[in-house]
C-alpha positions in Angstrom: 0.0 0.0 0.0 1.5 3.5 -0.9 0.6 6.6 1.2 0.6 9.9 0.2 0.3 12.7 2.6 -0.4 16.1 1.5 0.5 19.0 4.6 -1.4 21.7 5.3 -3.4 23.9 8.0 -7.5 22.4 8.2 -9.9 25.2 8.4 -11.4 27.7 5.4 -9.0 30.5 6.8 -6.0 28.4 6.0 -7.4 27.3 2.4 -5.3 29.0 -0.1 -2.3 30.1 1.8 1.5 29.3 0.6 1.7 26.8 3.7 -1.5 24.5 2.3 0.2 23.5 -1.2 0.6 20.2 0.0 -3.2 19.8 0.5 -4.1 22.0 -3.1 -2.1 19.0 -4.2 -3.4 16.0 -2.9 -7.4 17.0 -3.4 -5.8 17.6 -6.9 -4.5 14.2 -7.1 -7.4 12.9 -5.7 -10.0 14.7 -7.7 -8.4 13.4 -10.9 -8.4 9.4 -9.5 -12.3 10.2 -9.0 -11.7 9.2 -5.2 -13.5 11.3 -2.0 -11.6 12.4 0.4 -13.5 11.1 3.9 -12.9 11.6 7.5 -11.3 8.6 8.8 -11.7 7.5 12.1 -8.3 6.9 14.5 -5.9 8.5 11.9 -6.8 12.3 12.2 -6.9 12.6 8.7 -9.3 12.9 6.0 -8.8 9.8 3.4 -9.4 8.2 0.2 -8.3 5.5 -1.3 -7.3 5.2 -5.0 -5.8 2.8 -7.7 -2.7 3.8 -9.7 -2.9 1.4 -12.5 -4.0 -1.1 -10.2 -1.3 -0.1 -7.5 -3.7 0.5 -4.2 -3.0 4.1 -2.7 -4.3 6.1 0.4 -4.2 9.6 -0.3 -4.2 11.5 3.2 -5.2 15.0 4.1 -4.1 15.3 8.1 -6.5 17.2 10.5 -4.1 18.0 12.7 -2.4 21.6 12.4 0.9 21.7 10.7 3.1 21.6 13.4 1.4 18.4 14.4 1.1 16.7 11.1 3.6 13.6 12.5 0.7 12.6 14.8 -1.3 11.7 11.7 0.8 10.2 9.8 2.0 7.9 12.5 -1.8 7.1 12.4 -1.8 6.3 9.0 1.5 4.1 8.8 0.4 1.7 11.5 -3.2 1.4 9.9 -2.0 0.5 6.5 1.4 -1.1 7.6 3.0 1.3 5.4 6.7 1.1 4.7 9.0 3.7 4.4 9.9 3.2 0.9 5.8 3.9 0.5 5.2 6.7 1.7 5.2 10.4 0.3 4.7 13.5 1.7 3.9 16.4 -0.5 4.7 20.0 1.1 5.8 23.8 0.4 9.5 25.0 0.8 10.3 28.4 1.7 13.9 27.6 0.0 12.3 26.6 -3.7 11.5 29.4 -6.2 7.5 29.8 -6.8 6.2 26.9 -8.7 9.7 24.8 -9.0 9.1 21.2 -7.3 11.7 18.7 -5.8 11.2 15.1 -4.8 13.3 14.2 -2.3 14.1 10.4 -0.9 15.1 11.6 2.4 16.4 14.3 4.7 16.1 16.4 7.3 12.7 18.7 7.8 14.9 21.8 6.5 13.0 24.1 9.1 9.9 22.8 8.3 7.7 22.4 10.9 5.2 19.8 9.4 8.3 17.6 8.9 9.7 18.2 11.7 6.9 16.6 13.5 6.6 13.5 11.2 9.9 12.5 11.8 9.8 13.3 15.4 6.8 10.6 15.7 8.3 8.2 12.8 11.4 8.7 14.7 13.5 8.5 11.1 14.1 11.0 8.0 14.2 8.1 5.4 10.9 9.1 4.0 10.5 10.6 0.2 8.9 14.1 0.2 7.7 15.8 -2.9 8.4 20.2 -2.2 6.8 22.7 -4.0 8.7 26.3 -4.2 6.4 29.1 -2.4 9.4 31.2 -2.6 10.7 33.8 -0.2 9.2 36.1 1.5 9.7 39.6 1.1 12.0 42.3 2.4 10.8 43.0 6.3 8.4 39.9 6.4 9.0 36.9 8.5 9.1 33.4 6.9 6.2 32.8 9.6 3.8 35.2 8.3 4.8 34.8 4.7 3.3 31.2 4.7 0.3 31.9 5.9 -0.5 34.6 3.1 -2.6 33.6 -0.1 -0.8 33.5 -3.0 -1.6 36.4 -5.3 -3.7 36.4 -9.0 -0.4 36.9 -10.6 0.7 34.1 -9.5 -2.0 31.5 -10.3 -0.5 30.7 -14.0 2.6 29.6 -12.1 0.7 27.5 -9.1 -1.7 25.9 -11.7 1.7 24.2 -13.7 3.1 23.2 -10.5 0.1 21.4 -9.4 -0.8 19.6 -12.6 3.6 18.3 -12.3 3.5 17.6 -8.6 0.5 15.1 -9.3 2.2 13.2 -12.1 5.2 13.1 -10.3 3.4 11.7 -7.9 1.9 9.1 -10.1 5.7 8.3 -11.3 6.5 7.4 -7.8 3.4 5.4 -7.2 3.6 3.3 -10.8 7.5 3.3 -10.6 10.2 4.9 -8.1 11.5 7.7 -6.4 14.7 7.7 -8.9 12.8 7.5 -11.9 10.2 10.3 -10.1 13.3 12.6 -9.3 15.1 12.1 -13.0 11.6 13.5 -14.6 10.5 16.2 -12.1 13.5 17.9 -10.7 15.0 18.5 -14.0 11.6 19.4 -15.8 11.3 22.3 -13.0 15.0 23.8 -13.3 
């Protein structure tokens, strides 16, 4: 079973700021597979669950806040017995130009909070994780506040690409790997 956990803040406030691109991209993902994102009991998340020519998926949105994101996916690894080589996490990065995505197969949280807490509760980093630039903030605004600010209309052409390549490159990793996932993506954003 392969898991793929898009981070983000729940609630309508937090719906289309920088720091929920991770969950833009998974109810992407899962609108296109057809599947419904549900609450599911015991795993703080909202789920559905998806075939990737015939490869069984769970796509996860966690109800926790950010910071707290590890609770739920701990949840989610011990319900579906998840591996590490399975699972993906799909956020923002402060550190990528707007738009630009990187898939990772492992590393440290980079300052981000969201991963910070999933390998806190997974207690490892060996975990792929699919970034999506948000870019820097501004002159005079902190990286704190910057993330929680809605992108802007100028913007939307850029966001829109990067959505539609973050989903097939998470379709690569399901139906393939995270090599042959990286070789595409990370070179098709540069």
């Amino acid at each position: 079973m392969k898991l793929i956990v898009g981070l983000g803040n729940p609630g309508r406030i937090y719906s289309s700021t920088r720091h929920n691109i991770g969950f833009v991209v998974v109810k992407s993902l899962a609108k296109d597979c057809g599947a419904t994102l549900k609450r599911e009991n015991f795993t703080y998340s909202l789920t559905a669950k998806a075939k990737f020519e015939a490869i069984p998926v769970v796509i996860a949105l966690p109800l926790t806040f950010m910071n707290l994101a590890g609770q739920a996916v701990k949840a989610l690894v011990k319900k579906y017995r998840v591996v590490k080589s399975d699972l993906l996490v799909v956020c923002d990065d402060l550190n990528l130009e707007l738009g630009r995505i990187r898939l990772r197969p492992s590393g440290s949280s980079g300052g981000h909070r969201g991963l910070q807490s999933i390998i806190d509760n997974l207690r490892r980093e060996d975990f792929a994780r699919l970034k999506i630039g948000i870019g820097r903030p501004p002159a005079g605004m902190e990286a704190s506040d910057y993330v929680l600010k809605p992108f802007l209309k100028k913007e939307t052409g850029v966001l829109n690409e990067a959505v539609q390549n973050a989903c097939e490159c998470c379709r690569v990793w399901v139906q393939e790997n995270t090599d042959k996932a990286m070789n595409e993506f990370n070179k098709r954003s540069q």
